[in-house]
Structure formats: C-alpha cells, structure tokens
C-alpha angles and dihedrals in degrees: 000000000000087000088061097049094043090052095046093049090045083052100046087047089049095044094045102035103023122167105336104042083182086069090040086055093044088053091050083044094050091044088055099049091047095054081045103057087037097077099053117072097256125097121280101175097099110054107071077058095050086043089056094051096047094046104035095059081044096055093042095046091058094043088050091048090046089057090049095048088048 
C-alpha cells in the first residue's frame, strides 16, 4: 500500500512541478493573487495573462541556455 501512495503522490509532483519547480511556484503565486484580488472589487482578469507572459519566456530562456550549457 505505501508503494501506491508513494507512486501517486511521485506522479502528482511530476505531473504538477515537472521539471522547473520555480514556474510551478510562480503559477501557485499568480492563482493566489488572482483569488485575492478577486475579492476585492478590482479587476482580476489580467493577472493570470500577465502571469503567462512573465513566466513562459522565463521558462524558455532557461531551457534555451541548458541546452547551451549541455
């Protein structure tokens, strides 16, 4: 039983962090802001957006420079 949890939880880590745990960390960031903001009466709409194009480019640039490197 401990072998299937332990695999379930290896395969929800994998499937959630990946490979970059910092982009991982900048998603759960963005979703907090935006249920933050939410529940105030300013817009929230446009920070998950602006949270894609921060960390994509991010996430390319360091795969483009790893592959470099290797």
């Amino acid at each position: 039983m401990r072998a299937r949890l332990r695999g379930f939880l290896r395969f929800w880590y994998e499937f959630v962090v990946g490979d970059d745990w910092r982009i991982a960390l900048g998603v759960v960031l963005a979703l907090a802001a935006t249920s933050a903001v939410s529940r105030t009466s300013a817009p929230s709409w446009w920070l998950l957006p602006v949270a894609v194009v921060v960390l994509l480019p991010t996430s390319l640039w360091r795969a483009v420079r790893s592959a470099r490197r290797g």
